[in-house]
N, CA, C and O atoms as a printed pandas DataFrame, in Angstrom:
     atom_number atom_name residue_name chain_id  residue_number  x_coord  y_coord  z_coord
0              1         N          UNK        A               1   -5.135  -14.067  -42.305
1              2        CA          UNK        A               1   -4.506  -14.755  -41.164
2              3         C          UNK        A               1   -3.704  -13.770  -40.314
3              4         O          UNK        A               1   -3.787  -13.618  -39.095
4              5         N          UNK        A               2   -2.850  -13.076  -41.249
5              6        CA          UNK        A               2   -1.812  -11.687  -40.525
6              7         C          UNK        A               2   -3.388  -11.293  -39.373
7              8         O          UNK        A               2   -3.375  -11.413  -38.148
8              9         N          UNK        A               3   -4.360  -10.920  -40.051
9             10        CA          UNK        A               3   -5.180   -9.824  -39.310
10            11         C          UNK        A               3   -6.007  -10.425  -37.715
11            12         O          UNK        A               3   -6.413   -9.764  -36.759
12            13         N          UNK        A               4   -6.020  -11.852  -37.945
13            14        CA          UNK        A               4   -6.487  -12.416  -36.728
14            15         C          UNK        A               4   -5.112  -12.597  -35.583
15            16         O          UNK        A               4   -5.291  -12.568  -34.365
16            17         N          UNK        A               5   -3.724  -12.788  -36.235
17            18        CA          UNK        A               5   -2.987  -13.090  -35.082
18            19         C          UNK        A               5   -2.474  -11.432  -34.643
19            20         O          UNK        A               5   -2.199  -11.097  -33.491
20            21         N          UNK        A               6   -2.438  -10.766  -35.526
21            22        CA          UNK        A               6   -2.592   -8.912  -34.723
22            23         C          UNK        A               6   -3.609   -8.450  -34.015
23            24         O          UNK        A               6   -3.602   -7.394  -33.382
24            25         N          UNK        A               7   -5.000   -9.645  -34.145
25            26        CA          UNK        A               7   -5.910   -9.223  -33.165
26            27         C          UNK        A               7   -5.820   -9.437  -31.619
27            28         O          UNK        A               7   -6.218   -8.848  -30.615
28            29         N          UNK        A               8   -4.649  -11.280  -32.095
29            30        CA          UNK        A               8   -5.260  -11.582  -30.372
30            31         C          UNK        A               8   -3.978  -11.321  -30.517
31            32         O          UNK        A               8   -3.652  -12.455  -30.163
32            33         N          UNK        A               9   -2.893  -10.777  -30.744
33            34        CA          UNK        A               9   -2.041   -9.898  -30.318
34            35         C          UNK        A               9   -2.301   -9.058  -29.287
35            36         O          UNK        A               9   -1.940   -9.001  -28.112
36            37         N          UNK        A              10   -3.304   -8.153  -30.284
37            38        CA          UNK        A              10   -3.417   -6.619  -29.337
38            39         C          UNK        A              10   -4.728   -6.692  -28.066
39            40         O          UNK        A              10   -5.024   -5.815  -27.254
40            41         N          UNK        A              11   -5.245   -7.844  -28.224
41            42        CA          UNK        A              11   -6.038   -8.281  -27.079
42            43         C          UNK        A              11   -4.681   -8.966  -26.023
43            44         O          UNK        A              11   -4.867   -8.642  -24.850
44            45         N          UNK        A              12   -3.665   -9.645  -26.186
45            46        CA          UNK        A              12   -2.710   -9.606  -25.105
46            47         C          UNK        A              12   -2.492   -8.433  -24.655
47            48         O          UNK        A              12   -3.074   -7.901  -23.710
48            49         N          UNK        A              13   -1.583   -7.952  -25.364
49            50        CA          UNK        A              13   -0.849   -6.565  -25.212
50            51         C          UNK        A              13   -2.059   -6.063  -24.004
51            52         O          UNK        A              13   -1.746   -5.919  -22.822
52            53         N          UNK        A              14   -3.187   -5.876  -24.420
53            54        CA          UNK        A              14   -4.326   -4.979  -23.251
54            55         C          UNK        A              14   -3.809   -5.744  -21.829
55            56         O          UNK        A              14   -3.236   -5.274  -20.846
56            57         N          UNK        A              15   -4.168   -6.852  -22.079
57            58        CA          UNK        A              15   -4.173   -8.146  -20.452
58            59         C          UNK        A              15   -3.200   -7.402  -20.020
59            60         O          UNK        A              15   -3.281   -6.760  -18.973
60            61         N          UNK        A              16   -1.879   -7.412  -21.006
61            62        CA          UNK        A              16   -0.793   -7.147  -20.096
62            63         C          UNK        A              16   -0.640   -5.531  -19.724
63            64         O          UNK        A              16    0.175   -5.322  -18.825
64            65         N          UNK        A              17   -1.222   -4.493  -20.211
65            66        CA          UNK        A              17   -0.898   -3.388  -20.394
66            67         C          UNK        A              17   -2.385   -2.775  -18.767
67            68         O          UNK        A              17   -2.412   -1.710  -18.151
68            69         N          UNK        A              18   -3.544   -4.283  -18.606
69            70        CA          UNK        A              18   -4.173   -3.775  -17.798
70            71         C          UNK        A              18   -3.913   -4.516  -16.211
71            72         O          UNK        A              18   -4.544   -4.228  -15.194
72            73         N          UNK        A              19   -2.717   -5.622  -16.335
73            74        CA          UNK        A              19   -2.391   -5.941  -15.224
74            75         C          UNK        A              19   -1.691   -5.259  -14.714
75            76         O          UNK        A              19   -1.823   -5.062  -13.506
76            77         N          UNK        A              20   -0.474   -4.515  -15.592
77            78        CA          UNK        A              20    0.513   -3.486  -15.014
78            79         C          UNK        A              20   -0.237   -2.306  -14.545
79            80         O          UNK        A              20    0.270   -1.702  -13.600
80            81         N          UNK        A              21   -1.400   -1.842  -15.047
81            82        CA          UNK        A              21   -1.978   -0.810  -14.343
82            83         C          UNK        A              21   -2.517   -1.099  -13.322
83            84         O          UNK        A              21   -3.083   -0.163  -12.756
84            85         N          UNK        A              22   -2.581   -2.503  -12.640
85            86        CA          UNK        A              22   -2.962   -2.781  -11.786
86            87         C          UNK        A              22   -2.092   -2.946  -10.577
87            88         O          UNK        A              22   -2.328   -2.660   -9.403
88            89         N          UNK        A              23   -1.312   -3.334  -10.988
89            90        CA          UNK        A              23    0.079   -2.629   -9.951
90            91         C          UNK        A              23    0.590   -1.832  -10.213
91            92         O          UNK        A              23    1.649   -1.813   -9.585
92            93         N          UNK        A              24    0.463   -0.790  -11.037
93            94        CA          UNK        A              24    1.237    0.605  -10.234
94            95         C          UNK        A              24   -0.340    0.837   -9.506
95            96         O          UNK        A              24   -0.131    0.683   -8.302
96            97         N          UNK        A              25   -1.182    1.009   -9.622
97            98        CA          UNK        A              25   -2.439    1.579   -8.551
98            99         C          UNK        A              25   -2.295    0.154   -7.395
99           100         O          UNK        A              25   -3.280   -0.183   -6.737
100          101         N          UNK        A              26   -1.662   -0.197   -7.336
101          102        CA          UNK        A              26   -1.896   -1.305   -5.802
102          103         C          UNK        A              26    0.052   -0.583   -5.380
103          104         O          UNK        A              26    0.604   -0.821   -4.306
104          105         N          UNK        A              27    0.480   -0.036   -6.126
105          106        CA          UNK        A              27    2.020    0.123   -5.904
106          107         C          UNK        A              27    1.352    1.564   -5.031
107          108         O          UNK        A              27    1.461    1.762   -3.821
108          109         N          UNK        A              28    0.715    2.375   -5.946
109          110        CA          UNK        A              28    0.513    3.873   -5.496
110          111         C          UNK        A              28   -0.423    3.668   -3.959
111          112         O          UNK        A              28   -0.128    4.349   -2.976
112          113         N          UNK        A              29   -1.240    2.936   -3.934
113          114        CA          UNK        A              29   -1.825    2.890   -2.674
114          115         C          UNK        A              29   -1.134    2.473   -1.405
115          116         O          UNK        A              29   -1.542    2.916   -0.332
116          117         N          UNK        A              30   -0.171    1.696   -1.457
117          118        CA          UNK        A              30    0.662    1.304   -0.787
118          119         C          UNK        A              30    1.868    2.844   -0.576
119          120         O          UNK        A              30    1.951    3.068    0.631
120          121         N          UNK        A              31    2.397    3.462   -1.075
121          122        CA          UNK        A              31    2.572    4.546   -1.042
122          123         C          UNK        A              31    2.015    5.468   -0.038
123          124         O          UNK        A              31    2.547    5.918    0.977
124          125         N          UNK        A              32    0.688    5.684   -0.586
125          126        CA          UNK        A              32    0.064    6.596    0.057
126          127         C          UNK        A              32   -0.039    5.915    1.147
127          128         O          UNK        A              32    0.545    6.478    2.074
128          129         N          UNK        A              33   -0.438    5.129    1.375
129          130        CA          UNK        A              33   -0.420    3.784    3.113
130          131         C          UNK        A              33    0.882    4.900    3.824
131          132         O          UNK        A              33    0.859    5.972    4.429
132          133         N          UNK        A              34    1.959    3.946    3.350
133          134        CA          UNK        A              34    3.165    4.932    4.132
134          135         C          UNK        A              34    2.973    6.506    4.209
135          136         O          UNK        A              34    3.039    6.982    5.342
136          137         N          UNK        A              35    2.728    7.440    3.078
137          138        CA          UNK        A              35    2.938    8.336    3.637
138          139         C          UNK        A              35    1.700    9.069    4.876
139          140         O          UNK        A              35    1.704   10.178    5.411
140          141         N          UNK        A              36    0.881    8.090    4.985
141          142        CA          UNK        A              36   -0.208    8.285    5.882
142          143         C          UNK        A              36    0.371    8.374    7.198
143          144         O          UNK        A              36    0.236    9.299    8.000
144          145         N          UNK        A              37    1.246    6.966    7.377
145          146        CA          UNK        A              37    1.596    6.714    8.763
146          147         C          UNK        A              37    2.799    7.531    8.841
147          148         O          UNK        A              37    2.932    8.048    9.951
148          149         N          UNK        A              38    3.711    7.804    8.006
149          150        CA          UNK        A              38    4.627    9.027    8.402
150          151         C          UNK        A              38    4.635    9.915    8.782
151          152         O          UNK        A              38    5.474   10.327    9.582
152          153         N          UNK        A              39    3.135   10.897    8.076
153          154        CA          UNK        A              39    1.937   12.090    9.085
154          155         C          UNK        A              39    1.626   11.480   10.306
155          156         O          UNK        A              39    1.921   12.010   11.377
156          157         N          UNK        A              40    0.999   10.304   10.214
157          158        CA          UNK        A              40    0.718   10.343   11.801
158          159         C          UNK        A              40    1.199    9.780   12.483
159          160         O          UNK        A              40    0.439    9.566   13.427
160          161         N          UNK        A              41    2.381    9.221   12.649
161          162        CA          UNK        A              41    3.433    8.833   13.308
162          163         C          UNK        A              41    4.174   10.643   14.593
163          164         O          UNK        A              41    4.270   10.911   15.790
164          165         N          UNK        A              42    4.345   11.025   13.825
165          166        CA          UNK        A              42    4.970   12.167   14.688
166          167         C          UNK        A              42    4.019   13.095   15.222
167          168         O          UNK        A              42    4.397   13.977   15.993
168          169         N          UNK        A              43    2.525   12.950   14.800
169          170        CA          UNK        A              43    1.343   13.191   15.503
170          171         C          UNK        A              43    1.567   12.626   17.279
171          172         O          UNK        A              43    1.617   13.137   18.398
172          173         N          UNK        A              44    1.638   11.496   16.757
173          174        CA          UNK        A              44    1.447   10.540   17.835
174          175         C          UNK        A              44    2.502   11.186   18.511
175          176         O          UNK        A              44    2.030   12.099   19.187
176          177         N          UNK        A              45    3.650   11.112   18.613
177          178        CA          UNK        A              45    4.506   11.504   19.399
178          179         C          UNK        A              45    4.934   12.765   19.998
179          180         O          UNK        A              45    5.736   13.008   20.899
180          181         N          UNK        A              46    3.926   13.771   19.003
181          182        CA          UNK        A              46    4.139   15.211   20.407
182          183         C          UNK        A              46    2.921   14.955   20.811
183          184         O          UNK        A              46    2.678   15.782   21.690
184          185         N          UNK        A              47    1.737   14.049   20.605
185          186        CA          UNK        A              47    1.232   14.399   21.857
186          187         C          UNK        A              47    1.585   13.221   23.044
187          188         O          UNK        A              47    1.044   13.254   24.149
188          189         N          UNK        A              48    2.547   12.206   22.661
189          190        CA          UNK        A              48    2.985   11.453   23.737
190          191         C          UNK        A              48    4.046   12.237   24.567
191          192         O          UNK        A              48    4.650   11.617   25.442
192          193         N          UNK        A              49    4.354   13.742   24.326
193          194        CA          UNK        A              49    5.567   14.554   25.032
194          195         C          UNK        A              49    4.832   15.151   26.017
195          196         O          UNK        A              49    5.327   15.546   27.072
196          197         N          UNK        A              50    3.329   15.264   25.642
197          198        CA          UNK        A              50    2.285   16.388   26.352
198          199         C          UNK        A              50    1.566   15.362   27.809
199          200         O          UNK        A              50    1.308   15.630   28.982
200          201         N          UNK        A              51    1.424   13.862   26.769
201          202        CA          UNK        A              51    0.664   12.825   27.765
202          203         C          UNK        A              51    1.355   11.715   27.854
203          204         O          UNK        A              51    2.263   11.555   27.038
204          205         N          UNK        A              52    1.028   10.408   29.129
205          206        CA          UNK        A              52    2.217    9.768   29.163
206          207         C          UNK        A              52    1.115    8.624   28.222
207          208         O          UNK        A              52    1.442    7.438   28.272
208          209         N          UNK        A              53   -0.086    8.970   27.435
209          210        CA          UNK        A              53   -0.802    8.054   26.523
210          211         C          UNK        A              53   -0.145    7.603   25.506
211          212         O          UNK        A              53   -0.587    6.480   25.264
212          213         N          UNK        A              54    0.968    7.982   24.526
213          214        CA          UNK        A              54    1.567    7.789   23.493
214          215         C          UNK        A              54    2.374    6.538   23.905
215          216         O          UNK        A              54    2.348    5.476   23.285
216          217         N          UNK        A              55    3.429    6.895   25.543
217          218        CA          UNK        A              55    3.685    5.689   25.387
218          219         C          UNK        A              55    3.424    4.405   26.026
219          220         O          UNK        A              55    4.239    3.564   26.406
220          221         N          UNK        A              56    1.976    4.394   26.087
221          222        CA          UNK        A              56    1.496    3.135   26.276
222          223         C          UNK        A              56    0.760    2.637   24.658
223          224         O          UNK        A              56    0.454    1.485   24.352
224          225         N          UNK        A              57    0.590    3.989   23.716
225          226        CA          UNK        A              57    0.000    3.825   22.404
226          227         C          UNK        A              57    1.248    3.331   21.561
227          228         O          UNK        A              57    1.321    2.161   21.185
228          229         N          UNK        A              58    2.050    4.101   21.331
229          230        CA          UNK        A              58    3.503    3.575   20.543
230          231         C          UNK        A              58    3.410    2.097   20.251
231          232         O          UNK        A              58    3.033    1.699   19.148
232          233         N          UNK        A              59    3.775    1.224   21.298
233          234        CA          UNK        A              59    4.341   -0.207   20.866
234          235         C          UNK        A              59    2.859   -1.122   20.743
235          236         O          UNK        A              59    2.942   -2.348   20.811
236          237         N          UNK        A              60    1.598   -0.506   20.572
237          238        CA          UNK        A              60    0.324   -0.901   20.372
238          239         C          UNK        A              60    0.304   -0.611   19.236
239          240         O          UNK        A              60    0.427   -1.551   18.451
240          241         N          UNK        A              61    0.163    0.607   18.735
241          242        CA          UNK        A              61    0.597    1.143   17.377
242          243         C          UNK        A              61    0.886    0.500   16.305
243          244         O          UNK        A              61    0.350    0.071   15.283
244          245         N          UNK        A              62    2.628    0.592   17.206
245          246        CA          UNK        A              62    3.602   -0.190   16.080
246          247         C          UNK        A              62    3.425   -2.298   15.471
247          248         O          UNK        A              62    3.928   -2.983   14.581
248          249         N          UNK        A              63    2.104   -2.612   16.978
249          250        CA          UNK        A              63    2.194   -4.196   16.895
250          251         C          UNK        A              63    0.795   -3.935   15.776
251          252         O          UNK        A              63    0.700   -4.782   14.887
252          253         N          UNK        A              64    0.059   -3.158   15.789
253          254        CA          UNK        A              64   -1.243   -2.897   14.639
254          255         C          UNK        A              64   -0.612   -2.685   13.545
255          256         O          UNK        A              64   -1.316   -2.954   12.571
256          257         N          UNK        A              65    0.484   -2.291   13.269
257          258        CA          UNK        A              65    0.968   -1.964   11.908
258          259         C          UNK        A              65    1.588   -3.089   11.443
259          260         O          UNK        A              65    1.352   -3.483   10.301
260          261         N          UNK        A              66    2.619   -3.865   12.419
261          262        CA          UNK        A              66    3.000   -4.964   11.976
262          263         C          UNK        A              66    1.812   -6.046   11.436
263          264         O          UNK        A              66    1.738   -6.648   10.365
264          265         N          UNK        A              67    1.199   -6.049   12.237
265          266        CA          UNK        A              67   -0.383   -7.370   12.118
266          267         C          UNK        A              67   -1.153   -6.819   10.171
267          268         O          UNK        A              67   -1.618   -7.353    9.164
268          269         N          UNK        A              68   -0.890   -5.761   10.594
269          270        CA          UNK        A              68   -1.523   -5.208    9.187
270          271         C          UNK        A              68   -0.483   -5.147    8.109
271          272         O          UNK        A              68   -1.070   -5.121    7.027
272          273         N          UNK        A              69    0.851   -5.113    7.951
273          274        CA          UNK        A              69    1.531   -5.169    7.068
274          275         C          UNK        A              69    1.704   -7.070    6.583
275          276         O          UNK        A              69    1.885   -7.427    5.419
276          277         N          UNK        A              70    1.583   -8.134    7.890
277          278        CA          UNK        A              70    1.982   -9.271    7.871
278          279         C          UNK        A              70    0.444   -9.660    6.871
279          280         O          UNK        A              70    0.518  -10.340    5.847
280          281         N          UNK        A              71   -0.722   -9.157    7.337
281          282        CA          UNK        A              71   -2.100   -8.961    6.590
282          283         C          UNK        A              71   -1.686   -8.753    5.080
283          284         O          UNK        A              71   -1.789   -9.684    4.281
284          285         N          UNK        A              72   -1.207   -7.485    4.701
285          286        CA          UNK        A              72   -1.174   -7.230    3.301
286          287         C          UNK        A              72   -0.242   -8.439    2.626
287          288         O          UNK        A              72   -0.636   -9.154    1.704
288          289         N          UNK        A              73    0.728   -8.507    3.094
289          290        CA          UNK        A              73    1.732   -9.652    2.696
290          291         C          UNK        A              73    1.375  -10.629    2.056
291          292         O          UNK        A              73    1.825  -10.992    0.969
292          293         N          UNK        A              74    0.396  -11.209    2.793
293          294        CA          UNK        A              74   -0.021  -12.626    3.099
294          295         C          UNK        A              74   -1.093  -12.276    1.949
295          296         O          UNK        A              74   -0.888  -13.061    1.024
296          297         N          UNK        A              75   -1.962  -11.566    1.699
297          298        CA          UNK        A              75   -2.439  -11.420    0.331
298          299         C          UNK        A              75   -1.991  -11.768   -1.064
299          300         O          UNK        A              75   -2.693  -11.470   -2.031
């Protein structure tokens, strides 16, 4: 009896040991998300110093990021 309830023991323990790996890799991608747009965030903005394109791109930008963060959310 010990040996069947240490089984579906350690068959929990997995569930739980493979949901948490499932958020830190949905934690880490989200991560990398940000540090994407932090690179290209200041992209954007020397070449909006060079052209007056950035700032008509900026608050287009910034409403695509919102739409896409309100996107992930809502997941």
């Amino acid at each position: 009896f010990t040996m069947t309830r240490n089984r579906a023991e350690r068959r929990h323990h997995m569930a739980r040991l493979k949901k948490s790996a499932a958020v830190i890799a949905l934690q880490a991608m989200e991560a990398k998300k940000h540090q994407v747009f932090a690179f290209v965030l200041p992209v954007f903005v020397l070449v909006g110093c060079v052209g007056i394109d950035a700032i008509i791109m900026v608050p287009a930008y910034r409403k695509f990021v919102q739409k896409h963060a309100m996107r992930i959310k809502g997941k």
